[in-house]
FIMARRO-931019 format. One line per field, with one value per residue (C-alpha): residue number from 1; residue in one letter; chain; x, y, z. Coordinates in nm, 4 decimals, padded with zeros to 6 digits. Example, Ala and Ser with C-alpha at 12.3 -4.5 7.8 and 13.67 -1.06 7.14 Angstrom:
REM FIMARRO-931019
pos c(1 / 2)
code c(A / S)
unit c(A / A)
c1 c(01.2300 / 01.3670)
c2 c(-00.4500 / -00.1060)
c3 c(00.7800 / 00.7140)
//
This chain:
REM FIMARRO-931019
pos c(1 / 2 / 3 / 4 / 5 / 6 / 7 / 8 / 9 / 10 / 11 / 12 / 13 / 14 / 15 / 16 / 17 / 18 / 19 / 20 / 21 / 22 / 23 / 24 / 25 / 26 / 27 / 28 / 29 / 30 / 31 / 32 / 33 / 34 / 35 / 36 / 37 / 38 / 39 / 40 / 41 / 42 / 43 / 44 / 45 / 46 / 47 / 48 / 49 / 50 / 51 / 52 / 53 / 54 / 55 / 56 / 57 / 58 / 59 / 60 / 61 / 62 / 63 / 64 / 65 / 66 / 67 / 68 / 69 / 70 / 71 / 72 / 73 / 74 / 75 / 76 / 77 / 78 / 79 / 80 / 81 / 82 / 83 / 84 / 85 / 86 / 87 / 88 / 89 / 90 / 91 / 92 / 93 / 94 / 95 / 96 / 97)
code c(X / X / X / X / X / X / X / X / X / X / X / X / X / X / X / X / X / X / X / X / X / X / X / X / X / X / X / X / X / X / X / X / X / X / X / X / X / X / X / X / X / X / X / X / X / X / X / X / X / X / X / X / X / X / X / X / X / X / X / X / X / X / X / X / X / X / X / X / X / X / X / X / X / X / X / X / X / X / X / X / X / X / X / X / X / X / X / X / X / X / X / X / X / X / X / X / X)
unit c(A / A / A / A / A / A / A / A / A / A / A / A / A / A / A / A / A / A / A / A / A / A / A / A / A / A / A / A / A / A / A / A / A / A / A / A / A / A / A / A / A / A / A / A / A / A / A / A / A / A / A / A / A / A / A / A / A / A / A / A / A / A / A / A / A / A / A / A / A / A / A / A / A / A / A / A / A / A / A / A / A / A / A / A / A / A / A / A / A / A / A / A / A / A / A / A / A)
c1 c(-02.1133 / -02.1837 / -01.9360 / -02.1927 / -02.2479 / -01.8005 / -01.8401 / -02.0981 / -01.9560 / -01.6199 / -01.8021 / -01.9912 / -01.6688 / -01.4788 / -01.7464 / -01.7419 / -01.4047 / -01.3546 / -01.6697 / -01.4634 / -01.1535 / -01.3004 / -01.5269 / -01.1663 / -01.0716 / -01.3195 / -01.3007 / -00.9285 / -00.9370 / -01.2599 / -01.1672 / -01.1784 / -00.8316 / -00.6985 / -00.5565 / -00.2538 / -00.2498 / -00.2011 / 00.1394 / 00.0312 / 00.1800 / 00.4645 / 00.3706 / 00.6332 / 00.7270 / 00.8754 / 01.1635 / 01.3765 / 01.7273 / 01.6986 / 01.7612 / 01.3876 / 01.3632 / 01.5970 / 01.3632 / 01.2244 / 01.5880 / 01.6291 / 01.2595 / 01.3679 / 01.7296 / 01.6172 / 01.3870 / 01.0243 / 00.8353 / 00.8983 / 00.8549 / 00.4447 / 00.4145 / 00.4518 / 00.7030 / 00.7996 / 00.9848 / 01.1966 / 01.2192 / 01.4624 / 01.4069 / 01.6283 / 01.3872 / 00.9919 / 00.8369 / 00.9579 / 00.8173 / 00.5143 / 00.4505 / 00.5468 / 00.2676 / 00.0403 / 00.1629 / 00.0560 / 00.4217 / 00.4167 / 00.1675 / 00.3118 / 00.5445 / 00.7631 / 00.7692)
c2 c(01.9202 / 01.6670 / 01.4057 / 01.1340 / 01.3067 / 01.2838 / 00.9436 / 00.8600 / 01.1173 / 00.9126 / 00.5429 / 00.6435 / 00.7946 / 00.4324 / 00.2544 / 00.4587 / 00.4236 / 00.0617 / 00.0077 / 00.1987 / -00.0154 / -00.3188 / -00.1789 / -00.0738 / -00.4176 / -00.6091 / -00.4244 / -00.4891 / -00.8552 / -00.9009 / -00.7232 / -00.9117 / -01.0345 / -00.9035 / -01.2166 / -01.1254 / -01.0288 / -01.2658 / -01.1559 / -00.9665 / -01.0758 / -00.9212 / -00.5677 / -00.5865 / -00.1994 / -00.1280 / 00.0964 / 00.2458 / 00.2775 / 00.6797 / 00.9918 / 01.0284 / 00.6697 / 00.7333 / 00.8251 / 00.4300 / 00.3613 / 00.5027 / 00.3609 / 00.0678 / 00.0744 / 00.1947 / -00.0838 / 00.2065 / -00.0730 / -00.3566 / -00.1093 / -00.0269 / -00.3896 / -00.3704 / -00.6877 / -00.4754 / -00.6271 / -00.3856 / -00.4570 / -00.2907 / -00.1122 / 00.0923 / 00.3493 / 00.4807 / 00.3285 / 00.0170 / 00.0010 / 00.1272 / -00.1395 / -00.4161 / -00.2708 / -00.2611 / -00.6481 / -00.7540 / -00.8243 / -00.5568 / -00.4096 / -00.0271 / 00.1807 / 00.4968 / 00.6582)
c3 c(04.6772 / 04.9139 / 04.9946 / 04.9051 / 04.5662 / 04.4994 / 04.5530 / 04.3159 / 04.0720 / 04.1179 / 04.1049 / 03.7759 / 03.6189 / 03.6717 / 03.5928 / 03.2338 / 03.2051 / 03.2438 / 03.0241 / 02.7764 / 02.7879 / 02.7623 / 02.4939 / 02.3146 / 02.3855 / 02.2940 / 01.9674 / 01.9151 / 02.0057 / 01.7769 / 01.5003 / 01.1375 / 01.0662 / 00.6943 / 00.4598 / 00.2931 / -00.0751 / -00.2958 / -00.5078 / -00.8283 / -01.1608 / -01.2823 / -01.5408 / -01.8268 / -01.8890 / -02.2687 / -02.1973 / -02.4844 / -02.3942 / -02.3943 / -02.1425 / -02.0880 / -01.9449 / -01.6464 / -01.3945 / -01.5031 / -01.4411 / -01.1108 / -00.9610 / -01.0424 / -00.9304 / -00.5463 / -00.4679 / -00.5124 / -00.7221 / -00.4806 / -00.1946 / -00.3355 / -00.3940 / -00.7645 / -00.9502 / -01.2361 / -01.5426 / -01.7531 / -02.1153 / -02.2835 / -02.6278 / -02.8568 / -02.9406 / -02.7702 / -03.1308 / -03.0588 / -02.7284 / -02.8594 / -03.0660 / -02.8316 / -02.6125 / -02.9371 / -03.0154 / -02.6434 / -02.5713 / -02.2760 / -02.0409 / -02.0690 / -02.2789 / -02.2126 / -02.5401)
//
């Protein structure tokens, strides 16, 4: 190849290559900007006071609602029917049973 051939070979390849970076930057710097989510109102979960609930327990206890953006409210129960029916009352959103 000719050494006037290189040169244009290396003149087109830097003139790509800065077109792409300011293409990338333009993008960046022009990109839609994302409003924050408003905070969601609290779900009120119907837990009886049982073995089977612990893994509600536990979630809870480690932070894993507030970590996926969920404000969980626990509210206690002796027993699943109970919970149930607060559920079926509109006195919670959920109910382990």
């Amino acid at each position: 190849m000719s050494n006037f051939k290189q040169q244009k070979t290396k003149q087109a390849a830097i003139v790509l290559a800065a077109v792409a970076i300011l293409g990338a930057a333009a993008f960046w710097l022009l990109r839609p900007t994302v409003a924050p989510l408003a905070p969601l109102p609290p779900v009120t979960i119907a837990v009886p006071q049982s073995l089977n609930s612990a893994p509600m327990f536990v979630a809870k206890a480690h932070g894993l609602f507030e970590k996926a953006g969920v404000n969980v409210v626990n509210k206690p129960f002796v027993m699943g029917r109970d919970a149930l029916k607060s559920v079926l009352d509109g006195k919670a959103d959920l109910a382990l049973v």
